[in-house]
Each structure stands twice: as structure tokens, then as C-alpha cells.
C-alpha positions as a LaTeX table, in Angstrom:
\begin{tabular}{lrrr}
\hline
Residue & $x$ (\AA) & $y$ (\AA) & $z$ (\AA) \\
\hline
Unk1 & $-16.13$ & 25.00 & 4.64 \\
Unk2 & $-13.14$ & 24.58 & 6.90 \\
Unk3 & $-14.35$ & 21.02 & 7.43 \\
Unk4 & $-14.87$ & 20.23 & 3.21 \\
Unk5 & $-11.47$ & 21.35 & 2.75 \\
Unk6 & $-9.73$ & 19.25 & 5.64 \\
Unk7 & $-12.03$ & 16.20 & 4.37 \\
Unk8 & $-10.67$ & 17.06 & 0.34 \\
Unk9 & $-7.27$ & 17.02 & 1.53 \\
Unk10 & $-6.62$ & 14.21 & 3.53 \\
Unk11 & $-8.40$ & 11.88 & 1.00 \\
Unk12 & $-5.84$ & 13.37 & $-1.98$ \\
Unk13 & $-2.77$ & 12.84 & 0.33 \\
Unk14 & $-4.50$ & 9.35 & 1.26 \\
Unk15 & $-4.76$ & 7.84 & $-2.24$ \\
Unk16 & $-1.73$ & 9.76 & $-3.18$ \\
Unk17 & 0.29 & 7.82 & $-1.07$ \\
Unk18 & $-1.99$ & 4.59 & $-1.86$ \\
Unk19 & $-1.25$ & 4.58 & $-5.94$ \\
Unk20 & 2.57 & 5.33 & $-5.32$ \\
Unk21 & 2.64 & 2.80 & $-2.73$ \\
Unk22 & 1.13 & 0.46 & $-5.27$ \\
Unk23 & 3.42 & 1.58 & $-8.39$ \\
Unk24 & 6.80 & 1.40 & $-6.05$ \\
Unk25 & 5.59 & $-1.82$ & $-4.59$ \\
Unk26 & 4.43 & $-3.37$ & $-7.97$ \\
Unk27 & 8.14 & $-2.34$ & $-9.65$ \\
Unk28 & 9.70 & $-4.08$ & $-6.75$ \\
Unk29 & 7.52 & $-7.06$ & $-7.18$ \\
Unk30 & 8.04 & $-7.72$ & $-10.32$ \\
Unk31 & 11.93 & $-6.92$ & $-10.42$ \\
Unk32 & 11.81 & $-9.72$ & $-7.76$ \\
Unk33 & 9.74 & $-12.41$ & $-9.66$ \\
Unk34 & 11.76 & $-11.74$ & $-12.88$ \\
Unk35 & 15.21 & $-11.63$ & $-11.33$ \\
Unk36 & 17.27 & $-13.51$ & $-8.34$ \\
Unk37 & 18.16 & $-9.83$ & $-6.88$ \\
Unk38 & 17.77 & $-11.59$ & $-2.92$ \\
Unk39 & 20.00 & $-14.52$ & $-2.33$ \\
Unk40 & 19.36 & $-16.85$ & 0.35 \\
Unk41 & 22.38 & $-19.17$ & 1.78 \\
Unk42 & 21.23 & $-22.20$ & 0.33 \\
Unk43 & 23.14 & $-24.18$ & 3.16 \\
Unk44 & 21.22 & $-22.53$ & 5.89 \\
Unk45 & 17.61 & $-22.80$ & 4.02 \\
Unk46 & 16.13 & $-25.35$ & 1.87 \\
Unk47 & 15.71 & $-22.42$ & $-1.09$ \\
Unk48 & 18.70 & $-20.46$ & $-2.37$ \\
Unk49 & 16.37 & $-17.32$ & $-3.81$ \\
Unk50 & 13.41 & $-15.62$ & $-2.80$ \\
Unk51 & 9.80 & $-16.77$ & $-4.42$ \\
Unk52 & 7.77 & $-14.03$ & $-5.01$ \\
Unk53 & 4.14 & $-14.62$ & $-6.64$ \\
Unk54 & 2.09 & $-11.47$ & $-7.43$ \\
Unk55 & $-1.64$ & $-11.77$ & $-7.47$ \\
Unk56 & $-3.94$ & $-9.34$ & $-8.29$ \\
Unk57 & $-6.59$ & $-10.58$ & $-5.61$ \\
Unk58 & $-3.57$ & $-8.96$ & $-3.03$ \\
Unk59 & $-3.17$ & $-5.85$ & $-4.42$ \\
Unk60 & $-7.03$ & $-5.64$ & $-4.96$ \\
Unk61 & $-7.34$ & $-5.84$ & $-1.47$ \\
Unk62 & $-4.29$ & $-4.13$ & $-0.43$ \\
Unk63 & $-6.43$ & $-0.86$ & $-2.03$ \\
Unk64 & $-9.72$ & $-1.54$ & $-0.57$ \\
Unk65 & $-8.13$ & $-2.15$ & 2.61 \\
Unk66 & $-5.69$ & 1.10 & 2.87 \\
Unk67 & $-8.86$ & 3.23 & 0.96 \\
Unk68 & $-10.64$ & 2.37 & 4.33 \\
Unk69 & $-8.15$ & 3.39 & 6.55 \\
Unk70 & $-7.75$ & 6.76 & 4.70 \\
Unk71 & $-11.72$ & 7.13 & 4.54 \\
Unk72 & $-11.74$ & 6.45 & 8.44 \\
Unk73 & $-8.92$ & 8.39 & 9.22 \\
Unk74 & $-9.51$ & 11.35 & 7.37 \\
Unk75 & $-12.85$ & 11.11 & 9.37 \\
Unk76 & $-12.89$ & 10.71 & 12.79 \\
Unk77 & $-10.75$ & 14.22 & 13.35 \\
Unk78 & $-13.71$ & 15.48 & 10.88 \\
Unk79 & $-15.81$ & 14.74 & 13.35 \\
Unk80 & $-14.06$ & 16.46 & 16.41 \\
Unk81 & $-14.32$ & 19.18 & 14.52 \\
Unk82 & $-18.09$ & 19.72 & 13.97 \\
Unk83 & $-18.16$ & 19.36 & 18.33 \\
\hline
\end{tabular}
């Protein structure tokens, strides 16, 4: 029981943090493409703004990828337990 709770939780906390990670990330993303908020000293680089391109392929993966990692480490502990 112990363990089915400790499992529950760290997946909620997990994908918690993975869909505000993805809203916060996704305002800030766009804010960037749609506005020149960074400046870059256009005598020092060839651009004078920051390029951002959002593609849905990255944040696709950026889920699948960080859903792992929760999965995993949520887990291995799981599995000291039951020793």
C-alpha cells in the first residue's frame, strides 16, 4: 500500500511539474517569437535579436522525454523499497 501511494505521488508531482513546465515555457516562447524582448549588440554579432522557432516535434519530445525520467525516477526508489 505504502509502495502504491509513493508510486501515485511522485508521478502527480512528476507531470505536475511537466505541464507547468510546458505552459511557462510555451508563454515564454511565444512572447519571444512575437516580440524583440532580447536584444543582441548588433556590432558584436551578425543578428541584433534573438530567433526563436517553436516546433511542436520539440515539445512533443520534450514530454516523452521528461515523462520517462519521472516514470524511472519515481521507480527505482520503488524498488528499494519492496527489498
Amino acid at each position: 500500500m505504502i509502495q502504491k501511494i509513493f508510486l501515485i505521488r511522485n508521478i502527480i508531482i512528476g507531470f505536475t511539474g511537466i505541464f507547468l513546465g510546458l505552459i511557462i515555457g510555451g508563454i515564454f516562447s511565444r512572447i519571444l517569437t512575437v516580440t524583440d524582448f532580447i536584444q543582441i549588440e548588433s556590432d558584436v554579432y551578425i543578428i541584433n535579436q534573438l530567433i526563436v522557432k517553436n516546433n511542436p516535434l520539440d515539445f512533443l519530445s520534450i514530454i516523452v522525454v521528461s515523462g520517462i525520467i519521472v516514470l524511472v525516477s519515481a521507480y527505482i526508489p520503488l524498488k528499494k523499497i519492496k527489498k
